[in-house]
TIRO-2110 file (N, C-alpha, C; in Angstrom, 1 decimal):
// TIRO-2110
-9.4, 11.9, -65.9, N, 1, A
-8.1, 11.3, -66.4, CA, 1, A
-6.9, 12.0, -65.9, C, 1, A
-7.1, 13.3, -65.6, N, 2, A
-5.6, 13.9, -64.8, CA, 2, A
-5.3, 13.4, -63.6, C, 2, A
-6.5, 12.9, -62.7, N, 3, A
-5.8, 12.4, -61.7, CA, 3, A
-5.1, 11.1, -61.8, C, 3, A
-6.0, 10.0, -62.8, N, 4, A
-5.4, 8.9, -63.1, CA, 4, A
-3.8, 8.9, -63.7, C, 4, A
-3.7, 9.8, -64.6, N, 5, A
-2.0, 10.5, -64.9, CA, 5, A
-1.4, 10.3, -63.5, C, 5, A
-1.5, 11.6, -63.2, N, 6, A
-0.9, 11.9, -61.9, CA, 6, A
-0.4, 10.6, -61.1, C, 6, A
-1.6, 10.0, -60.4, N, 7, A
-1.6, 8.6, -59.9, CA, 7, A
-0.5, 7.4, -60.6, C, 7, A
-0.5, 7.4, -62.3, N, 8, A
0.6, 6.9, -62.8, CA, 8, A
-0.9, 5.4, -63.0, C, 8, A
-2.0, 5.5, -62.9, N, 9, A
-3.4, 4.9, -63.5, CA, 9, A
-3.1, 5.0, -64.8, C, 9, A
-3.9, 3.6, -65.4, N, 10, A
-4.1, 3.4, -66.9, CA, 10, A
-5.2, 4.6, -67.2, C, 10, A
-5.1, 5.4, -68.3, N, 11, A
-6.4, 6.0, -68.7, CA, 11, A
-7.5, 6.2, -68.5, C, 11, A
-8.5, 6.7, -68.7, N, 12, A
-10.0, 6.1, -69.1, CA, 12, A
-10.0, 6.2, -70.5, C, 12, A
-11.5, 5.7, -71.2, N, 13, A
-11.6, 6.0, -72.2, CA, 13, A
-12.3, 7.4, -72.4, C, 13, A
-11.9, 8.5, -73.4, N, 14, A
-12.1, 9.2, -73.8, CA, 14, A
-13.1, 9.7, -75.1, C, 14, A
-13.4, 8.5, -75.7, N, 15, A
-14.7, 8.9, -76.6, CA, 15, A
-15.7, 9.4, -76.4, C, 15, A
-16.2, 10.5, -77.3, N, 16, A
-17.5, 10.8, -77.5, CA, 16, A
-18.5, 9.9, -77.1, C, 16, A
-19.8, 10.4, -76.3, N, 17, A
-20.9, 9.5, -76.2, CA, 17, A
-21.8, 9.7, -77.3, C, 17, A
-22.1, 10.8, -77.4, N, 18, A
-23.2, 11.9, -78.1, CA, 18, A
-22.5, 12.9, -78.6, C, 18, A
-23.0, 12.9, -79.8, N, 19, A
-22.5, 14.2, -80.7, CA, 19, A
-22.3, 15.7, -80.2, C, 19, A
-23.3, 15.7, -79.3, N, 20, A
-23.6, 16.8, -78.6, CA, 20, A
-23.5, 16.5, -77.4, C, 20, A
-23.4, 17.6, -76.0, N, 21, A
-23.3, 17.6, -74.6, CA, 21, A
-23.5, 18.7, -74.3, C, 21, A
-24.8, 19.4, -73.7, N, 22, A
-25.2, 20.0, -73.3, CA, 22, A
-25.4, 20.8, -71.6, C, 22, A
-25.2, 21.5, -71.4, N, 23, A
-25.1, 21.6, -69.6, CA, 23, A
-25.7, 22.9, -68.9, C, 23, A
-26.5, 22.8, -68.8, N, 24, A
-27.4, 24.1, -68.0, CA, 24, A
-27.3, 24.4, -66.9, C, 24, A
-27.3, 25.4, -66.5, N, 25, A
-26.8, 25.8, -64.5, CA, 25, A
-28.7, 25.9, -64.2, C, 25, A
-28.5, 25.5, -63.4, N, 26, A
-29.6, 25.5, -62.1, CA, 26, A
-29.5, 26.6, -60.9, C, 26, A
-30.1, 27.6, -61.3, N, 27, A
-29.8, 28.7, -60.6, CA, 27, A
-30.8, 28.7, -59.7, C, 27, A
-31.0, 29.5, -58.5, N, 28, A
-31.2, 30.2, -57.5, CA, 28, A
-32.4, 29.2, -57.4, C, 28, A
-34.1, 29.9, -57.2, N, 29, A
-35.2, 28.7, -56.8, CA, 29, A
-35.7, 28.6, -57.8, C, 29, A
-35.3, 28.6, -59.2, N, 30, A
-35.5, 27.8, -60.7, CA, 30, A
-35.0, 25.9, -59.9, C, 30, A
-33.9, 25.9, -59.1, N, 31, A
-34.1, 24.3, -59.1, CA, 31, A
-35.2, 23.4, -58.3, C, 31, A
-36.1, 24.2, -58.3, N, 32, A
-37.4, 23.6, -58.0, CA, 32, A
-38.2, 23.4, -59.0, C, 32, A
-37.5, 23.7, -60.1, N, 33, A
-38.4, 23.4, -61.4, CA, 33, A
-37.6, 22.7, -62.3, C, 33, A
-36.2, 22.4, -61.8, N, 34, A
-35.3, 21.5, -62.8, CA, 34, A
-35.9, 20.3, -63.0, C, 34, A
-36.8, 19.7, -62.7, N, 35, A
-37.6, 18.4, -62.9, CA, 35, A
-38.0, 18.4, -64.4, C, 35, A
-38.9, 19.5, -65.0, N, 36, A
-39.5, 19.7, -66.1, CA, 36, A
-37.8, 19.5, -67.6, C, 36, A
-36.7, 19.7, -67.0, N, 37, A
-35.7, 19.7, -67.8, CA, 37, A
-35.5, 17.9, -68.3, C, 37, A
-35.6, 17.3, -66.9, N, 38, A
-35.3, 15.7, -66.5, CA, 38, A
-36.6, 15.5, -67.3, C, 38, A
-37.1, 15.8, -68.4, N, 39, A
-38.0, 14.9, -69.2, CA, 39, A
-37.4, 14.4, -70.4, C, 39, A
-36.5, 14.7, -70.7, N, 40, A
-35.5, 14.1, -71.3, CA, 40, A
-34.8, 12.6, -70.6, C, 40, A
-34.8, 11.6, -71.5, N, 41, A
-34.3, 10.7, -70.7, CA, 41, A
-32.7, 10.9, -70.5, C, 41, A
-32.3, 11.5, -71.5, N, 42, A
-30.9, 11.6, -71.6, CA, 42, A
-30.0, 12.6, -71.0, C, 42, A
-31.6, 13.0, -69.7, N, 43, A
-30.7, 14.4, -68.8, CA, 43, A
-30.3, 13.6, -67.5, C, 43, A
-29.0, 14.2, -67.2, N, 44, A
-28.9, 13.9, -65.6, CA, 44, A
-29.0, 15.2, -64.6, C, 44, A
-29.5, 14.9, -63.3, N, 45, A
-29.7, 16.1, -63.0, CA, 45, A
-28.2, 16.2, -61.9, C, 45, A
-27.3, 17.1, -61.4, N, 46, A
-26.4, 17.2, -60.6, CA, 46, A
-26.3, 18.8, -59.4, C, 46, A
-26.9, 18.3, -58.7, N, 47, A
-27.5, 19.0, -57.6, CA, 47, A
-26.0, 19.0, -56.4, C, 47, A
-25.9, 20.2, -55.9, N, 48, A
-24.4, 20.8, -55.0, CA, 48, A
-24.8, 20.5, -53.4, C, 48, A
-26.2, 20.4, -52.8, N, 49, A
-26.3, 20.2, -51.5, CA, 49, A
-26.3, 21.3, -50.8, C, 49, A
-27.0, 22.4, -51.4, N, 50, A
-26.8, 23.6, -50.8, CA, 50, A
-28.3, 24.3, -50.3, C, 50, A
-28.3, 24.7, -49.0, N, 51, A
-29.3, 24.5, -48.2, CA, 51, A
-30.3, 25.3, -48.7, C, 51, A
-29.8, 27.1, -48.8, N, 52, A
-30.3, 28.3, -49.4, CA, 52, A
-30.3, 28.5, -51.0, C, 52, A
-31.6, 28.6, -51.4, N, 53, A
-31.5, 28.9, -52.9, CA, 53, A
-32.0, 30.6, -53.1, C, 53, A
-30.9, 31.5, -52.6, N, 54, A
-31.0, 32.6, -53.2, CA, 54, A
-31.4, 33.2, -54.8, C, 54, A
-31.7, 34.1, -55.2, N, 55, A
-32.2, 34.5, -56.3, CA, 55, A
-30.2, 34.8, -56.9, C, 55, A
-30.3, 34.0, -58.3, N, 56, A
-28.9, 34.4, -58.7, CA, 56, A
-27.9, 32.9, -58.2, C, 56, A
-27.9, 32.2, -57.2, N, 57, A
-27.0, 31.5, -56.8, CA, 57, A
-27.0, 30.1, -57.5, C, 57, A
-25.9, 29.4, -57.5, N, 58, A
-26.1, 28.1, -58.9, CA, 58, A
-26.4, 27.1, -57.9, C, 58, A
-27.6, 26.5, -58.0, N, 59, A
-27.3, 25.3, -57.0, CA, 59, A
-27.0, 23.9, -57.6, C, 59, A
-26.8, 23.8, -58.6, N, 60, A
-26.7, 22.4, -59.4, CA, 60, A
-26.6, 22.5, -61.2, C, 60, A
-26.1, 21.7, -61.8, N, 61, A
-26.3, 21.7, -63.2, CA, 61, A
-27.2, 20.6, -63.7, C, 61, A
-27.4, 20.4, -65.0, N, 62, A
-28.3, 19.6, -65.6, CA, 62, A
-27.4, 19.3, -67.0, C, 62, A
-27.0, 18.0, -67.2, N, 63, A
-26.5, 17.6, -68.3, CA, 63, A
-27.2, 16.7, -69.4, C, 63, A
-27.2, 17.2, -70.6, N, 64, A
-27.8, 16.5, -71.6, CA, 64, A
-27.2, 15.7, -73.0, C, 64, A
-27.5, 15.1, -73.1, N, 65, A
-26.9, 14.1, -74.4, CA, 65, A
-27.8, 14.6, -75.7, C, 65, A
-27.2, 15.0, -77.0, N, 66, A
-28.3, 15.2, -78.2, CA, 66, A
-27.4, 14.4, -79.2, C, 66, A
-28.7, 14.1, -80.1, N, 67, A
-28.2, 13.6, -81.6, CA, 67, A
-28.7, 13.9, -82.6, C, 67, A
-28.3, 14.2, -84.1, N, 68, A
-29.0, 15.0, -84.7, CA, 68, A
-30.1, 14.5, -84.8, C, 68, A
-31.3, 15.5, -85.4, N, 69, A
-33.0, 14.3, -85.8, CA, 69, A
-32.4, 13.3, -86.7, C, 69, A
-33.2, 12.8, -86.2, N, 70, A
-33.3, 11.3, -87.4, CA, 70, A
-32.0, 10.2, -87.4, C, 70, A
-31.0, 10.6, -86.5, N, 71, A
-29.7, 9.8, -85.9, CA, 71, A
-30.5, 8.2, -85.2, C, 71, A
-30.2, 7.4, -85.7, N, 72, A
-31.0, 6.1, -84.8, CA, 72, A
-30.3, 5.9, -83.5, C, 72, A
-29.1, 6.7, -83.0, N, 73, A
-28.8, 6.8, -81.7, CA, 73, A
-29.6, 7.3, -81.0, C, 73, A
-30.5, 8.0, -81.3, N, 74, A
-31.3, 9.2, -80.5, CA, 74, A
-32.3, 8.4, -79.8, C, 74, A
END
C-alpha cells in the first residue's frame, strides 16, 4: 500500500486473513527440507534465488496462516 500512496493509487484492502500469520526463515541447507513445513495447506513457501546455501545464510521464508482449534475457518 505505500507504494500505491505514493503513486496517488486507490488502496488495497487491508484486512486480516487469519487470525494468526506466521513466518519462518529458511536458513542455510535446512531449505532442502522446507518441503516438510509446505504440509500445511495454508503454507506458502518464498524462496530468494540464491545459488549457495551456506550454513547460517537465509535463503527464503515460509508463511503460514492459523486459526484457533475448532475455528470453522481452519
Amino acid at each position: 500500500n505505500q507504494v500505491r500512496a505514493i503513486c496517488g493509487l486507490p488502496l488495497g484492502d487491508t484486512r486480516r486473513v487469519a487470525p494468526r500469520v506466521v513466518m519462518e526463515n529458511v536458513i542455510g541447507p535446512a531449505a532442502a527440507t522446507a518441503h516438510e513445513a509446505l504440509s500445511n495447506p495454508s503454507a506458502h513457501l518464498h524462496l530468494y534465488g540464491k545459488t549457495e546455501a551456506p550454513e547460517g545464510r537465509k535463503m527464503g521464508h515460509i508463511t503460514r496462516l492459523e486459526w484457533p482449534e475448532g475455528d470453522v475457518s481452519s
